[in-house]
PALO-169703 format. One line per field, with one value per residue: x, y, z of N, C-alpha, C in turn; residue number from 1; residue in three letters. Coordinates in Angstrom, 3 decimals, decimal comma. Example, Ala and Ser with C-alpha at 12.3 -4.5 7.8 and 13.67 -1.06 7.14 Angstrom:
# residues 2
n_px = [13,190:12,850]
n_py = [-5,690:-2,250]
n_pz = [7,800:7,080]
ca_px = [12,300:13,670]
ca_py = [-4,500:-1,060]
ca_pz = [7,800:7,140]
c_px = [13,200:12,900]
c_py = [-3,300:0,030]
c_pz = [7,800:7,870]
n = [1:2]
res = [ALA:SER]
***
This chain:
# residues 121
n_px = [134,646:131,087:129,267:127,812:126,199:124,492:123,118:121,673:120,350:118,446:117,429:115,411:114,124:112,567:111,157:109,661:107,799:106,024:107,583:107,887:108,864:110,596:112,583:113,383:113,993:116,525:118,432:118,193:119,410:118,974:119,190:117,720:117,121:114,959:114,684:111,794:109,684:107,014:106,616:106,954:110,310:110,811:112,355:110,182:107,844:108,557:108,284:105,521:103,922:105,272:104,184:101,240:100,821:101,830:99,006:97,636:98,151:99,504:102,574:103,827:105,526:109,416:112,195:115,511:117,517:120,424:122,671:125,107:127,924:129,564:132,004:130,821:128,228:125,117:123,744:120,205:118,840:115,838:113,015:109,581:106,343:102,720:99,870:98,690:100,098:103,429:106,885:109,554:112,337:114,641:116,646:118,971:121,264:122,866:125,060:125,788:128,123:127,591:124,566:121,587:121,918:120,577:118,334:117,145:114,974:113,511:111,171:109,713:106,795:106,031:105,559:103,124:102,970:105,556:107,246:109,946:111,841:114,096:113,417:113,194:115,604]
n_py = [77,222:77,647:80,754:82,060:84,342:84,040:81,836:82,457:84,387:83,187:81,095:82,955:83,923:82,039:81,124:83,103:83,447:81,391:78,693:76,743:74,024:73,321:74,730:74,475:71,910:72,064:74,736:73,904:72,653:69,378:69,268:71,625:74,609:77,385:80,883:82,125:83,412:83,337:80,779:77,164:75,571:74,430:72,780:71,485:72,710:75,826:75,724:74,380:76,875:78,532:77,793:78,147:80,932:81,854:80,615:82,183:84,852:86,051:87,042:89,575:90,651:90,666:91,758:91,927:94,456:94,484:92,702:91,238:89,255:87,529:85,390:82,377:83,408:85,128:88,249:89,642:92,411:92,832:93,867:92,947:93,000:93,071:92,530:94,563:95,643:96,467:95,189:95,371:93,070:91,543:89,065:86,769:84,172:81,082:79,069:75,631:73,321:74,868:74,547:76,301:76,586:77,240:79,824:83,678:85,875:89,337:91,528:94,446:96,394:98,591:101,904:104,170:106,614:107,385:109,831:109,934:110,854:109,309:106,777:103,295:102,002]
n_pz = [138,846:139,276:137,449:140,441:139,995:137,964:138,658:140,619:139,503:137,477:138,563:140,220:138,848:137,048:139,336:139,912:137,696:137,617:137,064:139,348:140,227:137,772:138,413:141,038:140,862:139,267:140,099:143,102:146,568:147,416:150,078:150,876:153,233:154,182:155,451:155,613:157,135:157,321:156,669:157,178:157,383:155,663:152,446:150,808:151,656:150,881:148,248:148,058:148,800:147,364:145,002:145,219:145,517:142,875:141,802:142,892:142,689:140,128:138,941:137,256:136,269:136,689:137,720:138,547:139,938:141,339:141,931:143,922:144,962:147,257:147,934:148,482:148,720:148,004:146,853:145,935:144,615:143,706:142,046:141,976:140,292:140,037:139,563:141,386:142,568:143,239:144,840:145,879:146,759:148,189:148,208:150,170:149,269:149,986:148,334:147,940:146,371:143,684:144,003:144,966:148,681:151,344:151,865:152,604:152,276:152,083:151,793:150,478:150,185:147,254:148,027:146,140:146,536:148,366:150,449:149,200:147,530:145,727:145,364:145,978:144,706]
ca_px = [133,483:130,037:128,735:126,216:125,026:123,844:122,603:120,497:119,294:118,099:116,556:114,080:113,593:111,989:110,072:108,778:107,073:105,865:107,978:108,935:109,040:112,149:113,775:113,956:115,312:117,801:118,993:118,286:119,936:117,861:118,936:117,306:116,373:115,038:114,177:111,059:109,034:105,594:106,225:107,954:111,733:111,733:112,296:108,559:106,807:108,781:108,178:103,825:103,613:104,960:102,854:99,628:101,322:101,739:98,016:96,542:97,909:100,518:103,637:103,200:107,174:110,156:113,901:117,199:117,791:121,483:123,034:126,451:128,665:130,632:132,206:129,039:126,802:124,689:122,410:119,780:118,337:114,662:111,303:108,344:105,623:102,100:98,578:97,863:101,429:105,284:107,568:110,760:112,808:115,811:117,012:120,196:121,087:123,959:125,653:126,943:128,092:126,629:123,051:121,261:121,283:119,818:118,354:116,426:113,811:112,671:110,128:108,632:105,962:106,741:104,693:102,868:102,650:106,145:107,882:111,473:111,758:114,718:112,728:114,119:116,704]
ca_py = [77,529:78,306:81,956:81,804:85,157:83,889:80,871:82,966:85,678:82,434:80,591:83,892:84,700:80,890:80,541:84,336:83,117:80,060:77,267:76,501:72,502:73,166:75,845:74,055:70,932:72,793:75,297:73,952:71,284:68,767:69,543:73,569:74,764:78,732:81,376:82,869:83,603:83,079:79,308:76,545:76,207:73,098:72,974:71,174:74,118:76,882:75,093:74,177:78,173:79,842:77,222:78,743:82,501:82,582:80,788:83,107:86,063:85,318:87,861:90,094:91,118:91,008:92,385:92,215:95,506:94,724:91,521:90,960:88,302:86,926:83,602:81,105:84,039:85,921:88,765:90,100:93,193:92,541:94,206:92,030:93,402:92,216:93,078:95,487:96,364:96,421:94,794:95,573:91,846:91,140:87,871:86,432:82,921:80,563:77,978:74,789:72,846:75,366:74,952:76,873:75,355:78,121:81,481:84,065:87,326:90,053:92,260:95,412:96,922:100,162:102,993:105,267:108,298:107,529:110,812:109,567:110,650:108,547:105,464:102,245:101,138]
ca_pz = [139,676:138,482:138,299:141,230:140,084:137,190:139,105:141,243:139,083:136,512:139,984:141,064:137,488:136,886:140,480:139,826:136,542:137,760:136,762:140,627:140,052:136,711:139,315:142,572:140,209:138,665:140,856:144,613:146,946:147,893:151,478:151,267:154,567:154,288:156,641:155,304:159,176:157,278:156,486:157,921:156,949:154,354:150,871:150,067:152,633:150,121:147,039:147,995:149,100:146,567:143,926:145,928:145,443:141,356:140,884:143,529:142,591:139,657:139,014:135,939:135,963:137,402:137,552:139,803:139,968:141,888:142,525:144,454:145,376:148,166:148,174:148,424:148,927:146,464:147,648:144,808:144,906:142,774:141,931:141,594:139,380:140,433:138,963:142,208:143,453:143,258:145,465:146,296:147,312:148,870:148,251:150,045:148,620:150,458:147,844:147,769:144,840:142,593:144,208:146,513:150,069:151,872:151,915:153,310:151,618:152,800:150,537:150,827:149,109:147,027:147,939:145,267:147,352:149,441:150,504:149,526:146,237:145,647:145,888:146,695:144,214]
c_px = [132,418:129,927:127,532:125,328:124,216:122,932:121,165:119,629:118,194:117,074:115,744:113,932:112,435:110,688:109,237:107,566:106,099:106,188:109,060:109,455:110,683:112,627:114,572:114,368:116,297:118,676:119,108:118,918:118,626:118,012:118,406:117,006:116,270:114,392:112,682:109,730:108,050:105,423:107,615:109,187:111,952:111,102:110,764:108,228:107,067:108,155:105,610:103,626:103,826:104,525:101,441:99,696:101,018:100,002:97,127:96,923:99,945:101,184:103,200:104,784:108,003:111,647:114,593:117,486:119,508:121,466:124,950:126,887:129,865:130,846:131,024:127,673:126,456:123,525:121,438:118,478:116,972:113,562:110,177:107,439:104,198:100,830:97,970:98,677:102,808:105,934:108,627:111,612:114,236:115,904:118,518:120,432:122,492:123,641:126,655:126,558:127,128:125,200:122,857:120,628:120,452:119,597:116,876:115,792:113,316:112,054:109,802:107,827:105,994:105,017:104,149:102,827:104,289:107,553:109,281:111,468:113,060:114,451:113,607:115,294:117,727]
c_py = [78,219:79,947:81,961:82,899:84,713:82,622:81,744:83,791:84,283:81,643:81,576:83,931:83,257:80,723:82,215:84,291:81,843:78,851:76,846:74,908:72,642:74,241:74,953:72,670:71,422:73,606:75,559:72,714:70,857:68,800:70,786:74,038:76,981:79,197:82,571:82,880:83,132:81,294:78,357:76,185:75,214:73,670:72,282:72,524:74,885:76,755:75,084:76,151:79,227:79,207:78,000:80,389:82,758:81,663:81,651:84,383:86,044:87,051:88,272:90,631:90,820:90,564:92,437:93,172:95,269:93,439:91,388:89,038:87,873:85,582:82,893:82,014:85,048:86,764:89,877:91,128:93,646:93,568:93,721:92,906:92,156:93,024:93,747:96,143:96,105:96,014:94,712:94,149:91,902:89,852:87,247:84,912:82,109:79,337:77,008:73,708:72,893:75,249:75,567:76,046:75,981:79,708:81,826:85,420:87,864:90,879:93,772:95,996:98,359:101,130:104,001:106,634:108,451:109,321:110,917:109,891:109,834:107,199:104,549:101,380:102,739]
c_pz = [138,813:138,690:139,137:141,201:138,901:137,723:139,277:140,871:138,108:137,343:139,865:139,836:136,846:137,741:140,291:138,820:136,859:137,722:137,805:140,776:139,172:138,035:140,329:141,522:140,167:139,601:142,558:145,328:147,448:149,476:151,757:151,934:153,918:155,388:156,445:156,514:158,626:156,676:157,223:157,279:155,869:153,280:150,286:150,569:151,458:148,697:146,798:148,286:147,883:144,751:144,208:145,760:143,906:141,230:141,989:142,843:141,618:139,436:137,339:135,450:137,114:137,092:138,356:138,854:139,911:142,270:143,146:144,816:146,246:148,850:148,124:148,465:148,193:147,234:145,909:145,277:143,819:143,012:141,335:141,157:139,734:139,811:140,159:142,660:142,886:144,767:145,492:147,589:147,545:149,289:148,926:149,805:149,145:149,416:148,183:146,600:143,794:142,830:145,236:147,425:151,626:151,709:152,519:152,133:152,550:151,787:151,135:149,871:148,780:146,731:146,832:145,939:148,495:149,185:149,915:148,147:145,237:145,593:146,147:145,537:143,815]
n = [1:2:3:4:5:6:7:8:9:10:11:12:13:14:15:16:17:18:19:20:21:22:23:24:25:26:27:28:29:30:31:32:33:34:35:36:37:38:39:40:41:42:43:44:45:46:47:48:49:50:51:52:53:54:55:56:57:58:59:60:61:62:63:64:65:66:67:68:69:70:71:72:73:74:75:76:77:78:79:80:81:82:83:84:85:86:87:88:89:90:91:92:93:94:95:96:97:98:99:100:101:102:103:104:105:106:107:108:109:110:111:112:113:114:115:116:117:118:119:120:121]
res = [UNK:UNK:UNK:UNK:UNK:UNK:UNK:UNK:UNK:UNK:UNK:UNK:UNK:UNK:UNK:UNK:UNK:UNK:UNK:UNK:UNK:UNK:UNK:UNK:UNK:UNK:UNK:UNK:UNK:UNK:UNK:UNK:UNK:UNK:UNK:UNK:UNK:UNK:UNK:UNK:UNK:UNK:UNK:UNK:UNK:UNK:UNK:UNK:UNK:UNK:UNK:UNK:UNK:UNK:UNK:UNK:UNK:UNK:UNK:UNK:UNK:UNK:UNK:UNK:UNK:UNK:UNK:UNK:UNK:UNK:UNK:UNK:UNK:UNK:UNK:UNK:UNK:UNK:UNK:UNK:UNK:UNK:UNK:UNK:UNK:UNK:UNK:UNK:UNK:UNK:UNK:UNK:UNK:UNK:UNK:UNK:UNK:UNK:UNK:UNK:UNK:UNK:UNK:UNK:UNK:UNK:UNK:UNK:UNK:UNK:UNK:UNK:UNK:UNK:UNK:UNK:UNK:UNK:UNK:UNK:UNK]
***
């Protein structure tokens, strides 16, 4: 069996940079359904959105902090790096035969002023 953390950290680390065309080859099924609320659930929708994301407003870094694994499912705990902000991602990623066949993100954006001095990782 493949490692799917290395799948998935090698997947966000590709589509974060821009090269979402070699990613979603390589590391997606061609059946991909995701659950991201602000677009509709197919693998083109994810793929045309977050093409329109890195040349609007392209990624300047980014790191999995924390990644786990259980059986088919990979959850990655990232910080996007952006020329105005930081983002704090939560990726969970469901595999089959070694590609990803669905998943879901949630983000938040990391506060400069937030009270928590523990911040978020």
């Amino acid at each position: 069996m493949a490692n799917l953390k290395l799948i998935s950290a090698a997947f966000l680390k590709e589509v974060a940079f821009g090269n979402i065309d070699k990613a979603f080859s390589k590391y997606v099924s061609e059946n991909f359904i995701h659950h991201n609320q602000y677009f509709e659930g197919s693998r083109d929708a994810l793929i045309q959105a977050m093409k329109e994301d890195h040349q609007a407003n392209p990624n300047t870094g980014f790191e999995v902090k924390k990644i786990y694994a259980d059986g088919d499912t990979v959850i990655t705990h990232s910080l996007v790096t952006k020329k105005t902000m930081q983002i704090v991602v939560v990726h969970i990623s469901k595999f089959q035969n070694n590609k990803v066949i669905e998943m879901w993100d949630i983000g938040q954006e990391v506060e400069k002023n937030s009270p928590n001095e523990l911040g978020l990782f």
